[in-house]
DRENPA-3360 file (N, C-alpha, C; in nm, 2 decimals, always signed):
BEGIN
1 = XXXXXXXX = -8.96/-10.47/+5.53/-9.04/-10.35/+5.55/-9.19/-10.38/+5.51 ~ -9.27/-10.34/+5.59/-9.40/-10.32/+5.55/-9.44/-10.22/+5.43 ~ -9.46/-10.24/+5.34/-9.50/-10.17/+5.19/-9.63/-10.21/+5.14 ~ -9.61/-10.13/+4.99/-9.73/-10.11/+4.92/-9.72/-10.28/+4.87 ~ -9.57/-10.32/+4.80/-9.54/-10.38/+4.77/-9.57/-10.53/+4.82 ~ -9.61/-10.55/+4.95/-9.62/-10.67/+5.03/-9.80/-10.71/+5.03 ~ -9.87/-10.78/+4.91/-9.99/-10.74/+4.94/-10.05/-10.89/+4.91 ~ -10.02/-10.97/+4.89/-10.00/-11.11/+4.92/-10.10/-11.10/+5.05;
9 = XXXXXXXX = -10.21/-11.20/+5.00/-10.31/-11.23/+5.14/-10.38/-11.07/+5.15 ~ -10.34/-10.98/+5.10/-10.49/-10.89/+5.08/-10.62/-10.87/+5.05 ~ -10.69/-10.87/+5.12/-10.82/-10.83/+5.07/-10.84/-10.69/+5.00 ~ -10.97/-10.68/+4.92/-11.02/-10.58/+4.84/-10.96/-10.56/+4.71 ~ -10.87/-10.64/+4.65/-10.82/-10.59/+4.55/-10.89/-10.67/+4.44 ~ -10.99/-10.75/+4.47/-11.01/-10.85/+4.36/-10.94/-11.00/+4.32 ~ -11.03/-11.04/+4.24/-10.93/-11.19/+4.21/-10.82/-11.18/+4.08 ~ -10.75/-11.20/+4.11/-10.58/-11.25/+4.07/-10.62/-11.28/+3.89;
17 = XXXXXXXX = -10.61/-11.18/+3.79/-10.65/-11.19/+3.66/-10.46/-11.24/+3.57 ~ -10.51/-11.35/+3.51/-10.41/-11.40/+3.42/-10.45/-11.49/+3.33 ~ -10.32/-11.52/+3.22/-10.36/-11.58/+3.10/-10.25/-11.67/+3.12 ~ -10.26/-11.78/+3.03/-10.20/-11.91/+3.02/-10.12/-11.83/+2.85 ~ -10.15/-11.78/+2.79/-10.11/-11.72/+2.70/-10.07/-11.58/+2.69 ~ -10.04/-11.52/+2.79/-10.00/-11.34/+2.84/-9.88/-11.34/+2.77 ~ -9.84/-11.25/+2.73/-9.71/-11.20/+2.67/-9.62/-11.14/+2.75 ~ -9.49/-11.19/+2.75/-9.39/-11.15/+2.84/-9.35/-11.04/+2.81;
25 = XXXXXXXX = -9.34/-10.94/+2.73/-9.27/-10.84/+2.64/-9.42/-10.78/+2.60 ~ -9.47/-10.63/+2.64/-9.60/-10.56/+2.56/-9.50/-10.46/+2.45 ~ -9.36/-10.42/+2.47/-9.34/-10.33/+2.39/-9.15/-10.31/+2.38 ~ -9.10/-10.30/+2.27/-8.95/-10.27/+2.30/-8.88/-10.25/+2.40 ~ -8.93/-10.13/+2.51/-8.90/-10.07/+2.59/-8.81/-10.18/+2.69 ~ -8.96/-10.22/+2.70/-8.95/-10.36/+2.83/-8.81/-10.45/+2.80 ~ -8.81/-10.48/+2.66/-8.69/-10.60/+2.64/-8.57/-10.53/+2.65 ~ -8.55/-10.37/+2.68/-8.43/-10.29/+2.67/-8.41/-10.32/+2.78;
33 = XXXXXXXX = -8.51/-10.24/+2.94/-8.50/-10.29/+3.03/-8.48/-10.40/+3.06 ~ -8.50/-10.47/+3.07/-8.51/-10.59/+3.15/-8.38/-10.68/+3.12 ~ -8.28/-10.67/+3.01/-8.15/-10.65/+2.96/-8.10/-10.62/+3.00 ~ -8.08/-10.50/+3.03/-7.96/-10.38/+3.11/-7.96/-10.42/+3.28 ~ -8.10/-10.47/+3.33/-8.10/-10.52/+3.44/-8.03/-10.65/+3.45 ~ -8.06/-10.71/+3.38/-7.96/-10.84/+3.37/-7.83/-10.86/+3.38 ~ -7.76/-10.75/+3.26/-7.67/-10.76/+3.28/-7.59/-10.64/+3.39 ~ -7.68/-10.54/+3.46/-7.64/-10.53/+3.55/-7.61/-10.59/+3.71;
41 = XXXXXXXX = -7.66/-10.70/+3.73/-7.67/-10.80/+3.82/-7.55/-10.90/+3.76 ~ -7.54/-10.95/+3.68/-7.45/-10.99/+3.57/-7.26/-10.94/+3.58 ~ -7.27/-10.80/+3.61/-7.16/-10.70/+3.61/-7.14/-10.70/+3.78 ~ -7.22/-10.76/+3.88/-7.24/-10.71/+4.01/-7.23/-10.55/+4.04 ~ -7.28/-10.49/+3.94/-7.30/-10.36/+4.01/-7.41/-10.35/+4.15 ~ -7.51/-10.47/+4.09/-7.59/-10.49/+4.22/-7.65/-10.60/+4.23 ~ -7.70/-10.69/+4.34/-7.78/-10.81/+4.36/-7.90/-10.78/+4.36 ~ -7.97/-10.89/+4.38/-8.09/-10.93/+4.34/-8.16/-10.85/+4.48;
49 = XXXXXXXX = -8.14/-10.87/+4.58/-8.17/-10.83/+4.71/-8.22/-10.67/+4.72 ~ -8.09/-10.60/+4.67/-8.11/-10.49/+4.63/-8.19/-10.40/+4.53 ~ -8.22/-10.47/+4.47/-8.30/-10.52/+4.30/-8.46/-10.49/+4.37 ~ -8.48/-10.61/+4.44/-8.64/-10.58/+4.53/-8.60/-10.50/+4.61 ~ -8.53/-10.48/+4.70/-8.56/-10.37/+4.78/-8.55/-10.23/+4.74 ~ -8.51/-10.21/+4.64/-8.54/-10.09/+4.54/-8.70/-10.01/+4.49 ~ -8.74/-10.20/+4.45/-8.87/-10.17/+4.43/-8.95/-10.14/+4.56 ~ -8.92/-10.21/+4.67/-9.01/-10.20/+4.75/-9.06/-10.06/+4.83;
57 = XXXXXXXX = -8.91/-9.99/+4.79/-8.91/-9.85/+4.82/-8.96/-9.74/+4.73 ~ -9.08/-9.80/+4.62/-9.14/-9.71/+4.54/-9.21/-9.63/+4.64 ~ -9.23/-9.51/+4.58/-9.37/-9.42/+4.62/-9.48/-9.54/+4.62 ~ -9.55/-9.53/+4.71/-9.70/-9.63/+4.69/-9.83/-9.59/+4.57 ~ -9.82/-9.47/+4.57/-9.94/-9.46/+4.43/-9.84/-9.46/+4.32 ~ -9.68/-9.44/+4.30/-9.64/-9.50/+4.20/-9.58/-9.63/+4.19 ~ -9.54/-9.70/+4.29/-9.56/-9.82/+4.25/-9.75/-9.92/+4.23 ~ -9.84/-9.85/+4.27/-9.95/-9.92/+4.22/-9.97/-9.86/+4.08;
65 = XXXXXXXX = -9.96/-9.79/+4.02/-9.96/-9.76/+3.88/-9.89/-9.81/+3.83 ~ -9.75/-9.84/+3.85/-9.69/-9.86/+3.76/-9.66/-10.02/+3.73 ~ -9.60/-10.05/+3.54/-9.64/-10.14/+3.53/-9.50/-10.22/+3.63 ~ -9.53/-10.36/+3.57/-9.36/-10.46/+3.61/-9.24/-10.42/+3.60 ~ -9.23/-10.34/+3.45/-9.11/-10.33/+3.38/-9.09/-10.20/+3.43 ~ -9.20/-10.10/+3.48/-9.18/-9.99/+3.50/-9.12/-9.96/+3.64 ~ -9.14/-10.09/+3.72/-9.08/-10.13/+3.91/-8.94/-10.14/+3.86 ~ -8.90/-10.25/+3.74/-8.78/-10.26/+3.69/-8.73/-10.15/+3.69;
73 = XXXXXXXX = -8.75/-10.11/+3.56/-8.68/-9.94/+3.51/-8.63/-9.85/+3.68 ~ -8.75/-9.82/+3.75/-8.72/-9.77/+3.84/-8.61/-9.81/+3.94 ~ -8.64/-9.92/+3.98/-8.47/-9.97/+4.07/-8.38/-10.00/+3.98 ~ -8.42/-10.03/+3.89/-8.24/-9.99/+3.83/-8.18/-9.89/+3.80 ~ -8.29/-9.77/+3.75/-8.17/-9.62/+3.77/-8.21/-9.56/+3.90 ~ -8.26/-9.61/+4.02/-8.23/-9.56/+4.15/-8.16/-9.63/+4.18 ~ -8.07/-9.75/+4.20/-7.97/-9.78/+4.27/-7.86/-9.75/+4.11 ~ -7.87/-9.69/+4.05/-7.79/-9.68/+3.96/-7.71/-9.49/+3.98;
81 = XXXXXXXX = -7.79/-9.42/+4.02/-7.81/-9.30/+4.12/-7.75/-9.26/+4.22 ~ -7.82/-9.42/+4.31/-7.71/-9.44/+4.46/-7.59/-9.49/+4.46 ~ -7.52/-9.58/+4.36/-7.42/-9.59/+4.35/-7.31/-9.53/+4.25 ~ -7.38/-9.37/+4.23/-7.28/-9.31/+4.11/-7.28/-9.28/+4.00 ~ -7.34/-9.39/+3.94/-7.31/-9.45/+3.78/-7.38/-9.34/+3.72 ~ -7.45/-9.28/+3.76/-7.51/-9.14/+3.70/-7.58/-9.07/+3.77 ~ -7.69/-8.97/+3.74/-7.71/-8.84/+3.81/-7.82/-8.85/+3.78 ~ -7.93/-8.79/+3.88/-8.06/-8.80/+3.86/-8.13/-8.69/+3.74;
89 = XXXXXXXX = -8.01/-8.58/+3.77/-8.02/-8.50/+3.63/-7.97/-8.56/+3.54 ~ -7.94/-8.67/+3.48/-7.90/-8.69/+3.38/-7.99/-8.81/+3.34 ~ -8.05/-8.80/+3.44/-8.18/-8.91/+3.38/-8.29/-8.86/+3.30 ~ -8.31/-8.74/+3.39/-8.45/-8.64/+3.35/-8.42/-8.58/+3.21 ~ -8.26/-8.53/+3.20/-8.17/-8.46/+3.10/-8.30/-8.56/+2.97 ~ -8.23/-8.66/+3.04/-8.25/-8.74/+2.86/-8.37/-8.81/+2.86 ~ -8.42/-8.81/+2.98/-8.59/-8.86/+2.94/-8.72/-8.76/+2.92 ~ -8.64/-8.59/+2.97/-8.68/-8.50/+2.92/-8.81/-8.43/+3.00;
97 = XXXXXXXX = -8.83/-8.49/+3.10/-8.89/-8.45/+3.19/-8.89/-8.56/+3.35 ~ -9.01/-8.50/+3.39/-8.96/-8.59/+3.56/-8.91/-8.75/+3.55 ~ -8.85/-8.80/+3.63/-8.80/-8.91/+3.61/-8.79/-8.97/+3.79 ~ -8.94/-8.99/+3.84/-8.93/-9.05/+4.01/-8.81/-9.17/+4.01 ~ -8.79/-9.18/+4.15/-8.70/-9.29/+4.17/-8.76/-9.33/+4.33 ~ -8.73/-9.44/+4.34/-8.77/-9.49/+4.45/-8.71/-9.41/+4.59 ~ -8.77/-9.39/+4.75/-8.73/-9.39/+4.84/-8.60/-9.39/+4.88 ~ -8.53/-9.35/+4.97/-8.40/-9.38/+5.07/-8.44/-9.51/+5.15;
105 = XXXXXXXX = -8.28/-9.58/+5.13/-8.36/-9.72/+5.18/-8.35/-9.72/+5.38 ~ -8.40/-9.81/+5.46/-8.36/-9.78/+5.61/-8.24/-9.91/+5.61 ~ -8.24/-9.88/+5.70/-8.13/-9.99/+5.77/-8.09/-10.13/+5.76 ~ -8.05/-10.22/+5.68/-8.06/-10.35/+5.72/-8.02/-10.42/+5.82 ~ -8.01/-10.54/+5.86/-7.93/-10.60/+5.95/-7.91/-10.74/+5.95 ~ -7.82/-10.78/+6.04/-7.78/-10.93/+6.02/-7.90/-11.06/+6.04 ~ -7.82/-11.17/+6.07/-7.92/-11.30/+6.08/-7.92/-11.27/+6.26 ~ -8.01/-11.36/+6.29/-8.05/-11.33/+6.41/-7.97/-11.46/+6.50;
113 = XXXXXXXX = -7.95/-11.36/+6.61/-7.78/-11.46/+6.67/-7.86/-11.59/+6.75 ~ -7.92/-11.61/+6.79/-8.03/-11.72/+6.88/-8.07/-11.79/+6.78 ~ -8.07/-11.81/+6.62/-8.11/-11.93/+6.57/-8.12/-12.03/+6.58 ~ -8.25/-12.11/+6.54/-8.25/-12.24/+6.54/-8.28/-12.34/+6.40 ~ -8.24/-12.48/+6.42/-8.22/-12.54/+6.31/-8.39/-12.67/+6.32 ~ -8.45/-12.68/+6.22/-8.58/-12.74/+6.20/-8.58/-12.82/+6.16 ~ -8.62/-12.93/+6.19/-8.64/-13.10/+6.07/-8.82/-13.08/+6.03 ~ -8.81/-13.20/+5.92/-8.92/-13.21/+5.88/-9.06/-13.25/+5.98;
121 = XXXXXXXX = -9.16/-13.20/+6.01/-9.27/-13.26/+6.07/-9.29/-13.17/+6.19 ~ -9.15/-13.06/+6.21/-9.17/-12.99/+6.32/-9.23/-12.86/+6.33 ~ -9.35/-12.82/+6.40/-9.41/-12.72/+6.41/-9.32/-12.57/+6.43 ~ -9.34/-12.49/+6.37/-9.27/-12.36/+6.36/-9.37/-12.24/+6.40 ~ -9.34/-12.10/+6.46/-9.36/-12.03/+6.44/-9.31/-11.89/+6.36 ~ -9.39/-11.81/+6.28/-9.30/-11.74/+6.21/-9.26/-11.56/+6.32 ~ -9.15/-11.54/+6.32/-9.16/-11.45/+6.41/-9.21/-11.35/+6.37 ~ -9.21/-11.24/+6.48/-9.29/-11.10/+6.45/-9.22/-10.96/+6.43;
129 = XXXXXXXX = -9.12/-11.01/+6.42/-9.04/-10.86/+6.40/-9.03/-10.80/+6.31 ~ -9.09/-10.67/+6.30/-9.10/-10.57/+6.18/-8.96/-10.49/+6.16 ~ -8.94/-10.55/+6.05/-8.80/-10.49/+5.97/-8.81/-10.35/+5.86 ~ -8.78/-10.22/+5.92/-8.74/-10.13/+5.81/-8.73/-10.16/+5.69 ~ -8.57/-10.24/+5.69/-8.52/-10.26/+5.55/-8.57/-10.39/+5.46 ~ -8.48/-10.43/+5.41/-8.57/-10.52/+5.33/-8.60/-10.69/+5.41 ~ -8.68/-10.74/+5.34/-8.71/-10.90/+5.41/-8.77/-10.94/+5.34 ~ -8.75/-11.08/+5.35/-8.85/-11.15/+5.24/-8.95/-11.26/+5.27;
137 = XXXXXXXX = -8.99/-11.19/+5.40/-9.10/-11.30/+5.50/-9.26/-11.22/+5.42 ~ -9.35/-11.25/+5.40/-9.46/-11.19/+5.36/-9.52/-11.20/+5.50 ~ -9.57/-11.06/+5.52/-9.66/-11.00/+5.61/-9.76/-11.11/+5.68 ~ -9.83/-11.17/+5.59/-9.95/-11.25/+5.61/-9.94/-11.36/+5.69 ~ -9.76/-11.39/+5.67/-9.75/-11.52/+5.81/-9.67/-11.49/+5.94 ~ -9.66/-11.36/+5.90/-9.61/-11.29/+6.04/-9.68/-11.37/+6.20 ~ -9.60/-11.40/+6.28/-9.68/-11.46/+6.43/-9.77/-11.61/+6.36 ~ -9.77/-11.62/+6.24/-9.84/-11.74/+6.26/-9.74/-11.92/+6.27;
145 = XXXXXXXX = -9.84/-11.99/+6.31/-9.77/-12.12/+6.31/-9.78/-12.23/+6.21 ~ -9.70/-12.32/+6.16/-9.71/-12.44/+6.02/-9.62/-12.52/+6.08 ~ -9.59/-12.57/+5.98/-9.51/-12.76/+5.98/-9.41/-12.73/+5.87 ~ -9.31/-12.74/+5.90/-9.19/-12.79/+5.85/-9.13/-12.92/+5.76 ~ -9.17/-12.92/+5.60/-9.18/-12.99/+5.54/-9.02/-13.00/+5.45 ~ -8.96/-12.88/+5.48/-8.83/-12.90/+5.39/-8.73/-12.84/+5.39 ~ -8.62/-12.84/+5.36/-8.52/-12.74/+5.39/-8.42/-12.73/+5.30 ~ -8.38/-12.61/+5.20/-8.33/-12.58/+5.15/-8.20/-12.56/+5.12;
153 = XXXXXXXX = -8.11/-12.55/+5.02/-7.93/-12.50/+5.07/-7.91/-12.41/+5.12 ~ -7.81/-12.34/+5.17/-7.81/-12.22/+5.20/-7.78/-12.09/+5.12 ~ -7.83/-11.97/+5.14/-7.84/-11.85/+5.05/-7.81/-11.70/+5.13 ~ -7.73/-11.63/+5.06/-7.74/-11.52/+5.12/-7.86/-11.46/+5.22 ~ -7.83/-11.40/+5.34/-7.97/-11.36/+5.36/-8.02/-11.22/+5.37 ~ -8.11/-11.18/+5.30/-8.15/-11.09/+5.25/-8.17/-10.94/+5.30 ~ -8.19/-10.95/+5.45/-8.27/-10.86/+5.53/-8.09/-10.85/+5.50 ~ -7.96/-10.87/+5.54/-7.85/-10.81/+5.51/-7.78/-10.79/+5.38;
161 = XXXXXXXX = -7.84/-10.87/+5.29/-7.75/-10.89/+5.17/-7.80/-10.76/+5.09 ~ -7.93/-10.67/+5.11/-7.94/-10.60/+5.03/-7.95/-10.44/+5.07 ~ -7.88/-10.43/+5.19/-7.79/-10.37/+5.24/-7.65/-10.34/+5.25 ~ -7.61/-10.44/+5.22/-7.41/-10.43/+5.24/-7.39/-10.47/+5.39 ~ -7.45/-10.52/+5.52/-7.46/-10.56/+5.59/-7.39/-10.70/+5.60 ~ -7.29/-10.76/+5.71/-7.22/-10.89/+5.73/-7.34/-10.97/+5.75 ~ -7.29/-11.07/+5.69/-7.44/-11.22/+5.77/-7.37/-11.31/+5.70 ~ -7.37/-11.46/+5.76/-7.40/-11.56/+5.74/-7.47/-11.63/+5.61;
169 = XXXXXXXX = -7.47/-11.75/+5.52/-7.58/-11.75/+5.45/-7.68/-11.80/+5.52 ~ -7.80/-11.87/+5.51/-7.88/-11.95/+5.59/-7.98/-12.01/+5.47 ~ -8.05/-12.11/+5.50/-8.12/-12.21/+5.47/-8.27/-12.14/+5.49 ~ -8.36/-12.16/+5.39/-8.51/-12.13/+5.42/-8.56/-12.31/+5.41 ~ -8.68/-12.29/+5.49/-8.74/-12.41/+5.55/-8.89/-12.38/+5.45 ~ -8.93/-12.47/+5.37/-9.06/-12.48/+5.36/-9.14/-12.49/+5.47 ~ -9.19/-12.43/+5.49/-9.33/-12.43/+5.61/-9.46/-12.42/+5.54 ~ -9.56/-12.53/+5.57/-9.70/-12.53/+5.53/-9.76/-12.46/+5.64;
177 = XXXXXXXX = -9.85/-12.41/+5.57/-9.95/-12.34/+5.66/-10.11/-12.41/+5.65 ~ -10.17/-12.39/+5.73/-10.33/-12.40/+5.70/-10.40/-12.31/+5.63 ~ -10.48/-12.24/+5.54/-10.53/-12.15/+5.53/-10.61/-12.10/+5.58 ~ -10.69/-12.20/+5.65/-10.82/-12.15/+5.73/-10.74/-12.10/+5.86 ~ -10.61/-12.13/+5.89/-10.58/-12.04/+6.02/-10.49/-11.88/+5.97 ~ -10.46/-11.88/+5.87/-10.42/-11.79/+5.80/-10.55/-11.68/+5.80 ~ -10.67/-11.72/+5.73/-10.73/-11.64/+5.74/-10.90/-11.71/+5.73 ~ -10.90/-11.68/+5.92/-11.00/-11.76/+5.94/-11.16/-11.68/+5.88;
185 = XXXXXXXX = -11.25/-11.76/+5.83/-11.35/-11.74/+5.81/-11.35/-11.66/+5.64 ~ -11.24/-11.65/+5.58/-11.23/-11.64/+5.44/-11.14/-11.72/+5.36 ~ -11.13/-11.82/+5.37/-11.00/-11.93/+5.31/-11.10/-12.03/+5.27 ~ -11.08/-12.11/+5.17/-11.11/-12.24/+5.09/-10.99/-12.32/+5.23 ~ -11.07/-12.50/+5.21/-11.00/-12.58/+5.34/-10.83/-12.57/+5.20 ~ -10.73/-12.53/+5.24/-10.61/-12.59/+5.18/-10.54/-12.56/+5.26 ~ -10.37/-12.62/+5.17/-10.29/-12.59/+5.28/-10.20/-12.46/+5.21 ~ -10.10/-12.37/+5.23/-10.03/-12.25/+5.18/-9.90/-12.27/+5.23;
193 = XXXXXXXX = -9.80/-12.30/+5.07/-9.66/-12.31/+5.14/-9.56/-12.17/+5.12 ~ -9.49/-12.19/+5.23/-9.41/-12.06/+5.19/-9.25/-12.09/+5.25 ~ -9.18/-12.03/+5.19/-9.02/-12.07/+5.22/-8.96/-11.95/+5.25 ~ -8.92/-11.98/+5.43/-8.95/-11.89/+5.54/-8.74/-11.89/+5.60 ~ -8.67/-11.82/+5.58/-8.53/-11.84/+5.63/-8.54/-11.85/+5.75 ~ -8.41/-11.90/+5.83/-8.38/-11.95/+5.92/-8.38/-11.86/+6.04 ~ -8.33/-11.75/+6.07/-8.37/-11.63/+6.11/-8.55/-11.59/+6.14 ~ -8.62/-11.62/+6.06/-8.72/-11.59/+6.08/-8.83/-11.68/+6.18;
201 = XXXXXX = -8.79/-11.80/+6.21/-8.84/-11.89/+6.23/-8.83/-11.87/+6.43 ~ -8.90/-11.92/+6.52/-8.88/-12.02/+6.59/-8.95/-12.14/+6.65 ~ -8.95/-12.22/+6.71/-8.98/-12.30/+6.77/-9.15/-12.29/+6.78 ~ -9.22/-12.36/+6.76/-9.38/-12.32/+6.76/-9.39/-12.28/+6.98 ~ -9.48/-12.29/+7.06/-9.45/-12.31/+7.17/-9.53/-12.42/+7.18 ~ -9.51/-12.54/+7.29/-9.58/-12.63/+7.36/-9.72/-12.67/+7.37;
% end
């Protein structure tokens, strides 16, 4: 899905601020979460797939506010919600006031039946198909073309797995990109790798 969440290769936001010394943990809270998440992935009450696509279905001014832990917190008691385990009044009950949860999620769907399989050195295109539910192609290489430098084992695939949807696993392919074709007339000369599943991909053309 197209989201707040997908913002990779954005402009206007500023340059990318971090520490070599940041702290993983700002406060108790976080190490409760981020636990209970664990071990609820742990318990298979839910996958990882589900996990992001939870988040991806925040509100957009509340997922830009909110912190990491707080995207955490939220998909884990919305899919915790959607599958039962408790009551959205019994969230609010005990946190004592509002308590948002992410979106209703859309539709997932399987691996795509025409696939094709990529060796190294071979030019790719990334396809263009805008997916409702969840995916894990970033926006930014949508329709564009790279080189095929590697290929992966295979893994559940996501656009179905974080729906409850049948699929196949499939293999993602390292694909290098250029950046200056990425984004021409704002890029330093490099190259930009990204690891693109098998479904997503086809054949560059001629």
């Amino acid at each position: 899905m197209d989201g707040m969440h997908d913002l990779g290769g954005k402009q206007g936001f500023g340059r990318v601020l971090y520490s070599n010394r940041a702290k993983v943990f700002h406060a108790p809270w976080e190490q409760r979460v981020n636990a209970m998440y664990g071990l609820a992935v742990k318990l298979g009450l839910f996958n990882m797939d589900e996990y992001r696509h939870a988040i991806e279905r925040m509100e957009p001014r509340h997922y830009l506010a909110a912190s990491y832990y707080e995207r955490t917190l939220t998909s884990l008691a919305t899919l915790c919600v959607e599958k039962t385990l408790l009551s959205h009044d019994e969230l609010e009950q005990r946190a004592q006031g509002r308590f948002p949860l992410a979106l209703p999620s859309a539709a997932g769907r399987s691996n795509l039946a025409a696939r094709q399989t990529f060796s190294p050195g071979q030019r790719v295109q990334v396809r263009t198909d805008l997916v409702p539910g969840h995916v894990r192609m970033p926006a930014y290489v949508r329709g564009k073309q790279g080189v095929v430098v590697g290929e992966s084992p295979a893994y559940p695939f996501p656009d179905a797995h974080a729906h409850g949807v049948q699929a196949v696993d499939e293999p993602t392919y390292d694909v290098r990109f250029d950046a200056l074709h990425l984004w021409p007339d704002s890029a330093d000369a490099a190259f930009v790798h990204v690891g693109l599943f098998q479904s997503y991909l086809q054949a560059a053309p001629a």
